[in-house]
C-alpha positions, 0 to 999 in steps of 0.5 A: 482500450486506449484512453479508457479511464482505468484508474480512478482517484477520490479525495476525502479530506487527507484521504486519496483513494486509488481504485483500479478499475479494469473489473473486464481482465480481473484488473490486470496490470495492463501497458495502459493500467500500469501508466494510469496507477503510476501517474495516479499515485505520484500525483497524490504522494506529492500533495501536501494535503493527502496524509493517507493513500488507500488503493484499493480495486473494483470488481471481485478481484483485486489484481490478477497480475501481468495481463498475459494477453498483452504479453503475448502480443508482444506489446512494447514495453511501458515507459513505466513498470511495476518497480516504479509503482513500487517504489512510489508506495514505499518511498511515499511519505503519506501511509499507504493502506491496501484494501485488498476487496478479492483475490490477487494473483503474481504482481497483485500480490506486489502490490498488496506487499508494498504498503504500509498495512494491509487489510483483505478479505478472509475469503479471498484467494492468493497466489504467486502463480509465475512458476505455473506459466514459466516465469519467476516472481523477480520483482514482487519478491523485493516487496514480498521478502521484506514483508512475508515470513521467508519459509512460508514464501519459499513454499509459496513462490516455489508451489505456486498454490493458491491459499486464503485470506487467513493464511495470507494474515499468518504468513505477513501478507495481509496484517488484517483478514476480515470478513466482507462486511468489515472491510470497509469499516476496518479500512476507514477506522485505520485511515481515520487512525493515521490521518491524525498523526503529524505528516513530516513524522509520518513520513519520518516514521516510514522511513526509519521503518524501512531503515532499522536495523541495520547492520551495527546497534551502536549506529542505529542509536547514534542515528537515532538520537540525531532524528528524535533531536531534531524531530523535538526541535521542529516546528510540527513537534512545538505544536503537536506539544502545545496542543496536547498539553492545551488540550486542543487539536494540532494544527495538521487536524481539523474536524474537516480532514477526518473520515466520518467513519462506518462507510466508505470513507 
């Protein structure tokens, strides 16, 4: 398998779609996929011309997790792990959208946890499974925690048992659970969404998202107010203003850069 292409990146205008793509192991989180989705994702985070990410998977699974049958080679570790991947999506300063298109299992479901929005399908089944090979679900926790309501992970982390797209939703895993048919539409409409909004705010907006609240009300708002000054004062707000009160397009939005919408992006 080494030097297989296993993750695959497309461009459509600000959009980067990053597709894992190992369907033979249920795109498990293979020495070699792993690598491959990092460099995949720190190359499109840090082009000023993608304003969303999409990852997303081919095949009927999203991601199985760990590829247990390297680990019990026992491979030598990557150079690369799934914290840094991780940490790619949170701190990326473009939205990430998971278009969950099947099933995901223990590390998959970190995956899915890490972005900004989520959409899956109702009928797809999850699960953190660690707990039934005798391991534990560490480091998908740092994401998972942060999203998931935190009585139902308890049960889900400790019973390992599989649940659907629905309860995925009900519980803060998923924000969207849609039917097979609506997934590509639901994705591209809420790709085409963000790619509107000014790129420094979106990223702005991500980081205040993960920042609030903190610890003292007083300081959120002193903290705040310093942001949304400076933010009126840059040079993306002047033009945004213009622009609307012009009533014309910002200069960050061109008929170009837009999804076309109803397909795959």
């Amino acid at each position: 398998m080494a030097n297989e292409e296993l993750v695959r990146v497309r461009h459509h205008g600000p959009v980067a779609e990053v597709t894992l793509d190992s369907p033979h192991n249920r795109n498990a989180l293979s020495r070699d996929l792993v690598e491959q989705l990092h460099a995949a994702l720190a190359l499109v985070t840090a082009d000023e011309r993608t304003r969303v990410v999409v990852l997303t998977a081919t095949g009927t699974v999203f991601c199985s997790g760990a590829d247990l049958k390297e680990q019990r080679t026992g491979a030598a570790p990557s150079a690369v792990g799934l914290p840094d991947i991780l940490t790619l999506i949170y701190e990326s300063p473009a939205p990430v959208v998971a278009r969950v298109n099947g099933a995901a299992r223990a590390g998959g479901m970190g995956l899915i946890a890490a972005c900004d929005l989520t959409v899956g399908l109702a009928g797809a089944t999850f699960g953190f499974s660690e707990v039934r090979i005798g391991v534990a679900p560490a480091v998908i926790a740092v994401a998972c925690l942060r999203r998931m309501d935190r009585r139902a992970a308890r049960e889900l982390f400790l019973t390992g048992e599989n649940f659907d797209g629905l309860r995925a939703r009900d519980v803060g895993l998923l924000d969207r659970a849609v039917h097979d048919d609506e997934l590509d539409l639901t994705v591209d409409t809420l790709a085409g969404q963000l790619s509107k909004g000014a790129p420094e705010a979106l990223a702005i907006t991500k980081q205040l998202l993960r920042d609030l609240p903190g610890p003292d009300l007083q300081e959120d708002f002193r903290r705040m107010a310093a942001v949304s000054a400076e933010r009126f004062a840059s040079d993306e707000a002047r033009e945004g203003i213009a622009a609307r009160l012009d009533k014309r397009p910002p200069a960050w939005l061109t008929a170009a850069d837009a999804p076309s919408g109803g397909g795959r992006l």
